[in-house]
C-alpha positions in Angstrom: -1.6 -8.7 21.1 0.6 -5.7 21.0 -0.5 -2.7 19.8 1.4 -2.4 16.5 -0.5 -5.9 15.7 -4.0 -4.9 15.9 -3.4 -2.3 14.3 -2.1 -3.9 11.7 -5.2 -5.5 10.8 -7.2 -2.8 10.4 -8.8 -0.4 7.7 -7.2 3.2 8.2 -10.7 4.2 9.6 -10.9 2.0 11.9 -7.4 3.1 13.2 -8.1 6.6 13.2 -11.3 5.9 15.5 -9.3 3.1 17.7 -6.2 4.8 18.4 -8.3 8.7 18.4 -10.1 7.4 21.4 -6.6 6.2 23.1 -5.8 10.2 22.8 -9.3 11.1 24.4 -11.3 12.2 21.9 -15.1 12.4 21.8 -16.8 9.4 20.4 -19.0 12.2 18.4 -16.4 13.9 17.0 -14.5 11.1 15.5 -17.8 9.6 14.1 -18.0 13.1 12.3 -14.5 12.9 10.8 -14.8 9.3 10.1 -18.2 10.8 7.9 -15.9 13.3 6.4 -13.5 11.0 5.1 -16.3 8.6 3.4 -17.4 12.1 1.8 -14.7 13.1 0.8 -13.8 9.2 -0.6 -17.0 10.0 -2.6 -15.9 13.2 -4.2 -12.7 11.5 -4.9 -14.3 8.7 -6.7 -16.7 10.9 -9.0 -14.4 14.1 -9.5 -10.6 12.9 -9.3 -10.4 9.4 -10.9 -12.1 10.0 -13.9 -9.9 12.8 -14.2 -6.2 11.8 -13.1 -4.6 10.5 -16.3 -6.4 14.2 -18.2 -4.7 16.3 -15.4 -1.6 14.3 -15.1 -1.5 15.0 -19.1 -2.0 18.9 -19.0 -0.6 19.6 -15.7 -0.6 22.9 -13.7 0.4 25.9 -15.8 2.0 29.4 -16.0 -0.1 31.6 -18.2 0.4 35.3 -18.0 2.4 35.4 -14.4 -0.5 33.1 -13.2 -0.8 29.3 -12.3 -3.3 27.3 -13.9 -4.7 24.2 -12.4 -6.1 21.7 -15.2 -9.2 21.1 -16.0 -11.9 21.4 -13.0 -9.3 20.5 -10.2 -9.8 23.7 -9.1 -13.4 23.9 -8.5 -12.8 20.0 -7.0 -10.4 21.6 -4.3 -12.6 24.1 -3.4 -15.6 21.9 -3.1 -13.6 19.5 -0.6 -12.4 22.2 1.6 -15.2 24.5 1.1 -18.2 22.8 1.1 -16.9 20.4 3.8 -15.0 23.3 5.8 -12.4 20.7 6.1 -9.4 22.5 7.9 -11.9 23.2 11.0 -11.3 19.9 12.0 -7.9 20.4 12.3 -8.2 23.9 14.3 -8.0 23.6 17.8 -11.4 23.6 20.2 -10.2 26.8 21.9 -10.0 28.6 18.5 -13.5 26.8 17.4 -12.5 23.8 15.5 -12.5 20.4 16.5 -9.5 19.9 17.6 -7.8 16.9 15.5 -4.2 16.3 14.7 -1.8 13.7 12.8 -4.1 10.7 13.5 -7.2 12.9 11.2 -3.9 13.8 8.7 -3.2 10.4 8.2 -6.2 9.0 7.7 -7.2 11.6 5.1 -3.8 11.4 3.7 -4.5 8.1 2.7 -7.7 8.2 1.0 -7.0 11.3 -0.9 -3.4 9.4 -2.1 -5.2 6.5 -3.3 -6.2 8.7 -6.3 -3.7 11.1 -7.3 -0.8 12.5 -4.9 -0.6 15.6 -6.4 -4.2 16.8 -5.3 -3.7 15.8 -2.3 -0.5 17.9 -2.2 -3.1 20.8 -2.7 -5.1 20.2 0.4 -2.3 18.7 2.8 0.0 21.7 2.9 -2.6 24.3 3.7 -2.4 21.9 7.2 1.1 22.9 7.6 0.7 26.8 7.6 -2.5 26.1 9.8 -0.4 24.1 12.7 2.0 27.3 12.3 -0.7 29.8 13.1 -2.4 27.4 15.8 0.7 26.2 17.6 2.5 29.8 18.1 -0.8 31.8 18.0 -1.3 35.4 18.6 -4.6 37.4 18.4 -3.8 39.1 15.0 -3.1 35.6 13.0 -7.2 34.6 14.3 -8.6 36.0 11.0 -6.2 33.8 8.6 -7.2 30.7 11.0 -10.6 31.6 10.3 -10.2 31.6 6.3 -8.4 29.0 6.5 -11.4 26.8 8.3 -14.3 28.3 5.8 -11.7 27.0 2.6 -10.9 31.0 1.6 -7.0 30.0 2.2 -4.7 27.4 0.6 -1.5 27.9 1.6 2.6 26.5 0.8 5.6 26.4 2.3 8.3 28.9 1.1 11.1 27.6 2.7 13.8 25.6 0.1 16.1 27.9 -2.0 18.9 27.1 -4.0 22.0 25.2 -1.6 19.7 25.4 1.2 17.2 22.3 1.0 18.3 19.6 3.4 20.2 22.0 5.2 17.6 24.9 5.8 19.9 27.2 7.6 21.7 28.5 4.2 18.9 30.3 3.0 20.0 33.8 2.1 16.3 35.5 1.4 16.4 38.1 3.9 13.9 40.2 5.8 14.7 43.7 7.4 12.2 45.5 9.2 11.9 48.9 8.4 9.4 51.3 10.5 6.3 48.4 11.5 7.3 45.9 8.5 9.7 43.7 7.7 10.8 43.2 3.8 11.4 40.3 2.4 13.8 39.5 -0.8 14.9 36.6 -2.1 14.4 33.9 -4.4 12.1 30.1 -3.3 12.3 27.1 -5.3 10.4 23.6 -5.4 7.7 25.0 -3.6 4.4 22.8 -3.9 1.0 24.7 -4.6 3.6 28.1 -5.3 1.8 30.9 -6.9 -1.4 29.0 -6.4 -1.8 29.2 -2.7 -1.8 32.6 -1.4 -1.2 32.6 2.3 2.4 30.9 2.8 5.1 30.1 5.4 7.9 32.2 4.6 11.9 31.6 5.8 14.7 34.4 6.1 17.5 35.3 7.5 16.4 38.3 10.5 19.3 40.8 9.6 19.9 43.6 11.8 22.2 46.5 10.4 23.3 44.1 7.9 24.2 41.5 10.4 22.4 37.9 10.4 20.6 37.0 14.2 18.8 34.5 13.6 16.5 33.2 11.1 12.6 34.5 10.7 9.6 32.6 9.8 6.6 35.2 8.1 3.1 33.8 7.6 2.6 36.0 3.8 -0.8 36.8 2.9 -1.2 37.6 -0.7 0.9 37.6 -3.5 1.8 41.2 -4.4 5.7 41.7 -4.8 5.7 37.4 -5.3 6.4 36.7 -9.0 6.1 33.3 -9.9 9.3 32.7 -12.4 8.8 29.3 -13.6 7.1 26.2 -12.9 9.1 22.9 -13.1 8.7 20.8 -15.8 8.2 17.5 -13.6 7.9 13.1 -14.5 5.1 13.3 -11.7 2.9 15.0 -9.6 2.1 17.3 -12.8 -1.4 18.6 -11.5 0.4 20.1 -8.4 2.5 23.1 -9.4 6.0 23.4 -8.0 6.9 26.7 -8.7 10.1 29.1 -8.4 9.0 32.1 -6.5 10.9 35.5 -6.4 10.3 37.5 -3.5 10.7 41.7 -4.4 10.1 44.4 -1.5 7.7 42.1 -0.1 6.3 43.9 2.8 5.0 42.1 6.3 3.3 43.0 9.2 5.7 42.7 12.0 2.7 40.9 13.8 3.5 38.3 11.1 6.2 36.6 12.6 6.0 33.3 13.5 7.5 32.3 17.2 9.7 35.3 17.6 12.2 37.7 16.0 15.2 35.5 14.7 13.7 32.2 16.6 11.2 31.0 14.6 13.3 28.4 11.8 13.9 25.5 14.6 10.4 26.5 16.2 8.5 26.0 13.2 10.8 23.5 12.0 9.9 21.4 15.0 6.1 21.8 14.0 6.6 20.6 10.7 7.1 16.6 11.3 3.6 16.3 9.9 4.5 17.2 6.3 6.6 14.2 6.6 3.9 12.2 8.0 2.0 13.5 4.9 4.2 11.8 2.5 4.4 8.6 4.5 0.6 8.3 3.3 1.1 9.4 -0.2 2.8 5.8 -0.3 0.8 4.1 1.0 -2.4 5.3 -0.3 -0.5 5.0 -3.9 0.9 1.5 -3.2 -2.7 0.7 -2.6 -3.6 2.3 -6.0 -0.9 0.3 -7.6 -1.9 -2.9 -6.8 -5.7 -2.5 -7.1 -5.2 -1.8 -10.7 -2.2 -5.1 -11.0 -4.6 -7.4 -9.6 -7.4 -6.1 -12.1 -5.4 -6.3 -15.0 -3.6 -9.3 -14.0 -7.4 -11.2 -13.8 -8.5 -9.8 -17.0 -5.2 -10.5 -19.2 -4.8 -13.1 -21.0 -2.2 -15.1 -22.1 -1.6 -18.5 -23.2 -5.2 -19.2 -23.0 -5.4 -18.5 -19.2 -5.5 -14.9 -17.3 -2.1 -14.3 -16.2 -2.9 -14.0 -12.2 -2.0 -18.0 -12.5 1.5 -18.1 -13.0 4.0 -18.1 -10.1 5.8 -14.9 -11.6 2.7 -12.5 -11.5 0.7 -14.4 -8.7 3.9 -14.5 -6.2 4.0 -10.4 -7.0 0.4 -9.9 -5.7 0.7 -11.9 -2.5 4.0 -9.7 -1.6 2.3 -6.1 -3.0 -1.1 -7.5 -0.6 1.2 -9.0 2.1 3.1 -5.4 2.8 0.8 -2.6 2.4 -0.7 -3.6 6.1 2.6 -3.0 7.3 3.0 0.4 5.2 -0.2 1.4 7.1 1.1 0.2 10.3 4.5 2.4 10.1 2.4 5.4 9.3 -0.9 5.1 11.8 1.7 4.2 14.8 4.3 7.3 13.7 1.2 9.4 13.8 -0.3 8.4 16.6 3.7 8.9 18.4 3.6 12.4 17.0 -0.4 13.0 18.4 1.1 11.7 21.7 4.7 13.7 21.9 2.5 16.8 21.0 0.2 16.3 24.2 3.3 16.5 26.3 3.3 12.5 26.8 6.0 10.1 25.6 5.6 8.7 22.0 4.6 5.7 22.3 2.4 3.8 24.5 3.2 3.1 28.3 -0.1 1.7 29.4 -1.1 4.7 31.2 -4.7 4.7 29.6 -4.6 8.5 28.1 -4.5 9.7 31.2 -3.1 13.3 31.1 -1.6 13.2 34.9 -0.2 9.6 34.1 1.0 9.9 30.3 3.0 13.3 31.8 4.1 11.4 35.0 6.0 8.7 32.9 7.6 11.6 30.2 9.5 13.2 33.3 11.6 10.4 33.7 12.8 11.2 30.5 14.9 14.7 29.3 13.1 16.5 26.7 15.5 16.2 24.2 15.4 12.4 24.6 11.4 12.4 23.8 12.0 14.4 20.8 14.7 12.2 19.5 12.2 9.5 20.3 9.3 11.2 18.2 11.7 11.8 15.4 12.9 8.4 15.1 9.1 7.2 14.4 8.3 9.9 11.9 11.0 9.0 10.0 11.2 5.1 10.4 7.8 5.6 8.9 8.8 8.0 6.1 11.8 6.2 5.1 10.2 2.8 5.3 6.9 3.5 3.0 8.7 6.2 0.3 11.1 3.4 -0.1 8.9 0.4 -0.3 6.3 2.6 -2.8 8.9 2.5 -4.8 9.3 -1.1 -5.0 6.6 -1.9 -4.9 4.6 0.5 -7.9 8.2 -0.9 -10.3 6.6 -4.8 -9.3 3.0 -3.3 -10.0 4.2 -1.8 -13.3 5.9 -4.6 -14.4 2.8 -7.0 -14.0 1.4 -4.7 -17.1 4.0 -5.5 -18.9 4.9 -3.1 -21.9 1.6 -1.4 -21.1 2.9 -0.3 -17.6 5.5 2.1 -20.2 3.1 3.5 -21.6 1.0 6.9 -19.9 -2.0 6.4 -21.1 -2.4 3.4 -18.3 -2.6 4.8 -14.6 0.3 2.7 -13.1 2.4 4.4 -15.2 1.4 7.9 -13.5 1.7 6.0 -10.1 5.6 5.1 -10.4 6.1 8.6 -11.9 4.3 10.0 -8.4 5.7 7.9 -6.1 9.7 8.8 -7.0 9.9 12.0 -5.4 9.0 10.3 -2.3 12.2 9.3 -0.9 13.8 12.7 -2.1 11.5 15.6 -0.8 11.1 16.1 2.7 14.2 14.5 3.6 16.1 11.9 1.6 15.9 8.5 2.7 19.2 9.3 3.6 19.0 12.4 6.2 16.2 9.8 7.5 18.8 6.9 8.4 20.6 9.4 9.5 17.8 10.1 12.0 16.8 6.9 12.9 20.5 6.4 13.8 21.3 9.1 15.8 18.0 8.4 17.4 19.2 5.2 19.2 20.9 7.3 22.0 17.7 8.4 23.3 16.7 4.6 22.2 19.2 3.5 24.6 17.6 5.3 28.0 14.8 2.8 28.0 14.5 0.1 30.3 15.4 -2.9 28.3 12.5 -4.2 25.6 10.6 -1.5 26.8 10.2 0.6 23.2 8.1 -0.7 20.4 10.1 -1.3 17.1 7.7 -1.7 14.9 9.8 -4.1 12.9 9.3 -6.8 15.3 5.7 -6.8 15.2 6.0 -9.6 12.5 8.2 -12.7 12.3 8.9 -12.8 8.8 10.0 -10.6 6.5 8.4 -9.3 2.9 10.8 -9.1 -0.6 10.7 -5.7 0.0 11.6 -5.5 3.8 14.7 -7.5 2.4 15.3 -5.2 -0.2 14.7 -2.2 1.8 17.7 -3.7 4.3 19.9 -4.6 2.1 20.0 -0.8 0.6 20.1 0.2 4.1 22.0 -2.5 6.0 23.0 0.3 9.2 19.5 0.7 10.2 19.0 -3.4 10.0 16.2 -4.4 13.2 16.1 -0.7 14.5 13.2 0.3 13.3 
């Protein structure tokens, strides 16, 4: 049975442990995650779905320069990162974590999506920033690390601006140092957890004497000079704020930059494949969500005398939603897993060297480096593209089973397909993905012959949706 298959029978904590122990990890460790996660499914059950469709309702808010979470989501936040120290598991054992990755993302991606993406936007960045410090670390950024693992730090990304959000290059905030800081000015938009978070990733163009060399990447602790402009006015994901953030005279450390002067965008940029990872699991943890409550409601209508799970046009819905989220999974656990392994300095997916270090990195130097990444990349986004699109799909099927109720807000699958249709926009469009997954073939191509995994042929049939997700996207038909 190839791996792709088992896996695809699985619960996504029983993946994490299977394919965590491929990687090497301790047997204790991962049975102290995997007690996390049921923790934190807890808290999610008591504190976030009784609350959802109340937050979804008020939404995050801009009172007097400051942004307001609704209701107790802020004291819920704090409790699962705080109380739970939840970012030391993903700090590595050298800087006294535990040392997880993608695989641990993933897995608690999916839980925390199964009740409202938008909180779990609020936790899941704070990873990103944290990879940043890790990954390119330096003595001075050990303190931030260290708030961030007791739950003192949330942090965002403030990279998108105005013309510059596919192509990240174009940003024209700029930072000049002056004396032992730099200064930073220049306007941010759609930035998730924005004037909430205070500890951020921050892009800008490195000028020197007015010149542009190179592009800098700041971590920003605090939010003094940072003026939070406006929050957008958004169909979902209303409990996370998604602000506009102007940057005046903001002064940095010069310690604060992030993998060198004028180096840091591509860097950094190469770091961040597990925000897309992130959203893979917002769909598939919200697909999940969707058609829990479909198959509910579709038991306990009634019509014509008879619940209306037993006709062909609802009951032929529910075996397709039940039929694909295993796959969903599959996409995300095995793009993680490829991004765990390309991180260890091993090839991306499996060669049946066992995890062992000497042998994973004997079989990656046949390849060039560039190759490997191209490889990596083409998993993250297969698995991006494949679940954003099929969430969407697949929560219009789930809506439509409730009929005119599914129009209406005051039922959850409404707030679902609102959530789930920024996922095929943000963190590269579908799009820039199959343009990926594309250009990836090249790299594909210096494999011996049925040598890579595509995880498309792990079943012999196809779902509606895998049809309908072809036929929008007939170029990337069988490469994935």
């Amino acid at each position: 049975m190839s791996l792709t298959k088992k896996i695809s029978t699985m619960s996504a904590n029983e993946i994490f442990a299977f394919l965590s122990k491929k990687l090497g990890y301790e047997d204790d460790d991962i049975e102290m995650f995997v007690a996390v996660l049921e923790t934190l499914a807890e808290i999610c059950e008591k504190k976030i779905r009784p609350n959802v469709l109340e937050w979804d309702a008020v939404g995050a808010q801009l009172k007097d320069g400051k942004v307001v979470l609704p209701g107790t989501l802020d004291n819920v936040v704090k409790e699962i990162i705080q109380d739970n120290e939840l970012y030391s598991f993903f700090i590595p054992k050298e800087l006294g974590g535990y040392g997880f990755a993608n695989l641990a993302l993933a897995a608690l991606s999916e839980i925390m999506s199964q009740y409202d993406v938008g909180v779990h936007i609020l936790v899941f960045i704070s990873l990103s920033v944290l990879e940043a410090l890790t990954v390119y670390n330096e003595p001075q950024f050990n303190p931030i690390i260290d708030k961030f693992a007791k739950g003192a730090y949330t942090g965002y990304v403030g990279f998108t601006e105005a013309g510059a959000g596919s192509n990240l290059e174009a940003v024209k905030t700029t930072s000049v140092l002056e004396g032992d800081e730099y200064v930073i000015n220049g306007t941010k938009i759609f930035i998730s957890n924005g004037g909430h978070a205070e500890t951020g990733l921050v892009l800008a163009r490195n000028m020197v004497d007015g010149k542009q060399e190179g592009h800098n990447v700041f971590i920003v602790e605090g939010l003094e000079g940072i003026t939070t402009e406006r929050l957008e006015h958004k169909s979902g994901l209303r409990a996370n704020p998604t602000a506009q953030l102007h940057f005046k005279d903001v002064r940095v450390p010069k310690e604060n930059i992030i993998a060198g002067v004028g180096k840091g965008y591509k860097k950094v940029l190469e770091r961040l494949m597990g925000m897309r990872l992130g959203v893979t699991f917002q769909g598939t943890g919200a697909t999940i969500r969707a058609y829990e409550l479909a198959k509910n409601y579709a038991e306990e209508r009634v019509q014509f005398g008879k619940p209306i799970n037993s006709f062909p046009g609802v009951s032929n819905k529910l075996k397709s939603l039940e039929a694909t989220i295993p796959r969903m999974r599959t996409y995300g656990f095995y793009s993680a897993f490829a991004l765990d392994r390309y991180y260890k300095g091993w090839l991306p997916f499996d060669v049946g060297a066992d995890g062992k270090d000497a042998s994973e990195k004997m079989a990656a130097s046949s390849l060039p480096g560039a190759a490997i990444g191209g490889l990596t990349h083409y998993f993250i986004s297969s698995g991006k593209m494949y679940t954003s699109e099929l969430s969407n799909y697949m929560t219009y099927d789930a809506q439509q089973i409730f009929g005119g109720n599914g129009f209406v807000e005051e039922y959850e699958v409404n707030k679902i397909a609102r959530d789930v249709r920024v996922l095929n926009v943000y963190e590269g469009t579908s799009e820039i993905h199959e343009f990926i997954i594309r250009r990836a073939q090249d790299a594909v191509n210096l494999l011996p012959a049925g040598k890579f995994p595509r995880i498309s042929h792990t079943w012999d049939d196809r779902t509606v949706y895998e049809k309908i997700f072809y036929l929008k996207f007939p170029e990337i038909d069988g490469l994935i």
